[in-house]
N, C-alpha and C positions, 0 to 999 in steps of 0.2 A: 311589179307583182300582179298577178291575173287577178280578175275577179272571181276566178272558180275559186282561188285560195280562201278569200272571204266567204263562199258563201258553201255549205258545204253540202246541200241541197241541189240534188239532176230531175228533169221530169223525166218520165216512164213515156216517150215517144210512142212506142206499138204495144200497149200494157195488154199483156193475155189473160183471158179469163181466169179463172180457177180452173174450170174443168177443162180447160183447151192449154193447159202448162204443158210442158215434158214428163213423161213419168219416169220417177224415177225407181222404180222398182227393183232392174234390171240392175242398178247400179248399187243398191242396198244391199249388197250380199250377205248372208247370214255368216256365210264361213268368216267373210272380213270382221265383222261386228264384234263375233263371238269369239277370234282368235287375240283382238285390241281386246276386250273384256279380259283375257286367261291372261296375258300380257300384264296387264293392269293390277289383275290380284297376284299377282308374282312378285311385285315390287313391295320394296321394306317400306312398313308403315312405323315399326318403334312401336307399337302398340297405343298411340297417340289416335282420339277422338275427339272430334268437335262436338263444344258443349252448345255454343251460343255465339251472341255479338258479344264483343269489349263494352259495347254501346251499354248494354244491358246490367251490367255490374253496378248495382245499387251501393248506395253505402248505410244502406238500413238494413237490406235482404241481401238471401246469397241467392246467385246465379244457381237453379235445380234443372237437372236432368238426369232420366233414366235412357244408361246405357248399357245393353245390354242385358238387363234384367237388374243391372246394379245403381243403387241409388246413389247421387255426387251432388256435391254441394261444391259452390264455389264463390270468394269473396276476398275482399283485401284485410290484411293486416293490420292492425296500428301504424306499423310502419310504411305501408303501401304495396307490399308485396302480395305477389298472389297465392292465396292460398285453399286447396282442394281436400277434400277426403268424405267417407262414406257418410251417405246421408240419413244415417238411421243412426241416431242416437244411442251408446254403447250401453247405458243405463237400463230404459224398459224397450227400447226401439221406437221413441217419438222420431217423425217427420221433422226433421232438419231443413229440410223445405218452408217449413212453417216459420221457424222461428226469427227472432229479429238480430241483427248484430248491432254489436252499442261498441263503440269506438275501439272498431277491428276483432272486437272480441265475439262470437257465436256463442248466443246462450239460449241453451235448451227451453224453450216453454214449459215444459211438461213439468219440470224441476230444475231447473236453473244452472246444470251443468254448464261452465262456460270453457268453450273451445278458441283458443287463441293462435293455434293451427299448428303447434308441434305435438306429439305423441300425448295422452292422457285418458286414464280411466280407459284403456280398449281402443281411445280413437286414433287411430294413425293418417297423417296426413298420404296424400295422392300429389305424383310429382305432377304439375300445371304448368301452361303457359300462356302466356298472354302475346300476341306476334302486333297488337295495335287494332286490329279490325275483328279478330276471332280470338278465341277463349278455348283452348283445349285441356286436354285430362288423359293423363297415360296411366291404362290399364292393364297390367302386364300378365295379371291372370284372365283376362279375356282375351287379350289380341294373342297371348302363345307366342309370339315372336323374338326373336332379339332387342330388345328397348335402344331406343335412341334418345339422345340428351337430348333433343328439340323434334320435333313433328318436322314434316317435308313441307312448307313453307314455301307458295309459286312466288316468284320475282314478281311483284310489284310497281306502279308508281311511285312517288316519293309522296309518302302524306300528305305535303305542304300544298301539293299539289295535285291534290286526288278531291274526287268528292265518295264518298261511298255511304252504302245502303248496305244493309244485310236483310234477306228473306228469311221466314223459317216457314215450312210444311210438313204436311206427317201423311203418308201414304200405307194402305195395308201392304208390304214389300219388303224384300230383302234390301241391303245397299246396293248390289251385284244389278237390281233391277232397274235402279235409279241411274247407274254408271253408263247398264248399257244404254239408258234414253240418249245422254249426252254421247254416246258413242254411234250414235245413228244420227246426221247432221242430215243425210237424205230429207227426212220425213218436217224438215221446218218449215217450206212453203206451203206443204200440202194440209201438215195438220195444225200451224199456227199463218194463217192468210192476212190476218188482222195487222197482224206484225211483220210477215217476211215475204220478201217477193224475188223474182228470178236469183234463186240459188242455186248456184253449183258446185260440186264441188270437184275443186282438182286439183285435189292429193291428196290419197288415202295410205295404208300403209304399205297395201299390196301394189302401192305403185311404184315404190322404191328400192334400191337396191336392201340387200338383208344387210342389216346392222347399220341404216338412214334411219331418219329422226321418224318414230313410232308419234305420226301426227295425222289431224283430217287437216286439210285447206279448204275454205269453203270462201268464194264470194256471191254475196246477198247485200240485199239490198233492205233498210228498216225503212216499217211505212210511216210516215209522219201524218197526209192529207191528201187525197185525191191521187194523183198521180203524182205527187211530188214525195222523193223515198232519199235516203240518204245511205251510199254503196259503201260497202268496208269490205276487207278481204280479215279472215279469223282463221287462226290456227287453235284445234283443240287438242290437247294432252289430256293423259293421265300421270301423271307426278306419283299417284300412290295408289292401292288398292280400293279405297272409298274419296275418292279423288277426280273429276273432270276441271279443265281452268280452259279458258278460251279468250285467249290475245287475241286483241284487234292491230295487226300488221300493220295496215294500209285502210288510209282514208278518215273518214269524221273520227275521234279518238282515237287518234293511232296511240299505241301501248297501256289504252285501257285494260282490265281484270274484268272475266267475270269467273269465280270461284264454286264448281259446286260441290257439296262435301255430304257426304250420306253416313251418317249416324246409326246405326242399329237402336232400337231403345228395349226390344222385348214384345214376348205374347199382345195382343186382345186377350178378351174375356173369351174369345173362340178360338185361343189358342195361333193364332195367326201371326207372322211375321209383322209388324210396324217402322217406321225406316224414319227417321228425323231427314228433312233435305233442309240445309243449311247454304244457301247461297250468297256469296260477297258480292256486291259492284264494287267495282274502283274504280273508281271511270277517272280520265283526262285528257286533258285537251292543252294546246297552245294557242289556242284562240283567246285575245284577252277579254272580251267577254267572258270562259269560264272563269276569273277570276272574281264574277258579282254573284254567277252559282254558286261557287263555291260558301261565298257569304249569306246564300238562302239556301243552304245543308239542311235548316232545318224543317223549310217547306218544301223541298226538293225531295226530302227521305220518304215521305208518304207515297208519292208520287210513284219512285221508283220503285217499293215495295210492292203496289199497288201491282204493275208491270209485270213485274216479275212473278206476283201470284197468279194473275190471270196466265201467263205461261204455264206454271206448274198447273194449273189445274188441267191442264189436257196432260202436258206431260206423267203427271201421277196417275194418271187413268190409263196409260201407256203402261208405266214403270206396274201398275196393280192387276193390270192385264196380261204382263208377261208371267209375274208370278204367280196368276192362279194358273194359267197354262201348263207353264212350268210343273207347279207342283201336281198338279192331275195329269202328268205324262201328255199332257194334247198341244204343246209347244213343237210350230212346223220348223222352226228355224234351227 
């Protein structure tokens, strides 16, 4: 067995500056972006939204999110199931957000309605799902769609053997804005340098024959220290309409996740579009070293959230910049 197998770290032999890379401008075509984008919202979603992490399900509080302009609560059962619906209290309309659960039961603060999560006094439960790492909630009078018994769910590691992290972010944006970030791979050496180095990519959609797998290819390289970067080849989908996932193929974590999942939540106070981005790691490895990470998940989880905020925030400056564009007709693409 090689030593490259152990160690999974190459140096950067003729490392090019920033401003002396390839540009890739040429190659970022709008028509391509925006045709994967229209592609993307064409696919059945089942009217299924990401709330949150699994991570996050208290057993004192419920899991709160506004989707759509519509308030959700979410929480387990007595019996451990999971259990979702509106989060306005059917009584005077208390914040169900607020309030505590005492062994799976949801009881109102305001006055003490308690909700045990079938139908009562007005409240009707919201069908949910729990997939192990994400917490979703089917909407069916917001998504308009045909409902599906489970959300579109990307293939995975196997738990046992994953370590994962979830992000959460909120951008002034639609989901549509956030999708197409993940759908422009072009723009990750040039607008995230910190993190990415000689990227390529080579396989977009329009390189394929019609009715080939609706994918980008891209090999990059993550910075770790100096010149020493760690190469992967990543294939990114879209699975569903508020939906990017990007497999790592080839190289350090082959059959890693990274999940990203765009939420609508409703107005600002300005009336403006806000976008929940909800991103999974799943990371893994056969290296038996990940197997003492995986055992420090829980000072591993900061880290990687940590990571992937510093991404979003350029990326959501992207995804908020398309949409003011967008919405004042001054979008060139």
């Amino acid at each position: 067995m090689s030593v490259r197998r152990h160690i999974p770290l190459s140096l950067r032999r003729r490392p090019v500056p920033w401003d002396r890379q390839r540009p890739t401008w040429r190659d970022a075509k709008p028509a391509v972006i925006a045709q994967a984008l229209k592609r993307a919202q064409a696919r059945p979603s089942g009217n299924w939204y990401v709330v949150g992490a699994t991570r996050d399900l208290r057993a004192d509080r419920p899991l709160a999110r506004t989707v759509a302009g519509q308030e959700v609560v979410v929480w387990r059962g007595a019996d451990g199931r999971l259990v979702a619906g509106p989060g306005i209290c059917p009584h005077l309309g208390a914040p169900l957000r607020d309030s505590p659960v005492r062994c799976g039961t949801l009881v109102c603060h305001w006055h003490g309605l308690a909700l045990e999560g079938g139908p009562y006094a007005g409240w009707r439960p919201l069908p949910a799902h729990d997939d192990g790492v994400l917490v979703w909630v089917r909407l069916d009078e917001v998504g308009g769609e045909l409902p599906l018994d489970a959300p579109v769910v990307p293939v995975r590691p196997a738990p046992e053997r994953a370590l994962t992290a979830v992000y959460v972010g909120t951008g002034i944006c639609e989901p549509e804005d956030v999708v197409a970030n993940r759908l422009d791979p072009w723009h990750g050496a040039w607008f995230h340098p910190y993190s990415f180095v000689d990227l390529a990519v080579v396989g977009s959609p329009d390189d394929g024959e019609e009715g080939g797998e609706d994918a980008f290819t891209v090999d990059v390289s993550f910075k770790v220290a100096g010149r020493l970067v760690v190469p992967v080849r990543a294939v990114f989908t879209a699975p569903e309409p508020r939906t990017v996932v990007m497999h790592i193929t080839r190289g350090e974590g082959e059959g890693s996740v990274v999940e990203t999942h765009a939420t609508p939540l409703g107005p600002d106070a300005h009336g403006r579009p806000r976008t929940a981005v909800v991103e999974a790691v799943v990371a893994a490895s056969d290296r038996r070293g990940f197997a003492a990470a995986r055992r420090a998940a829980p000072l591993l989880r900061p880290l990687m959230r940590a990571a992937a905020g510093r991404l979003w925030r350029d990326d959501l400056a992207y995804a908020e910049r398309r949409w003011e564009l967008m919405s004042t007709g001054r979008y060139p693409g």
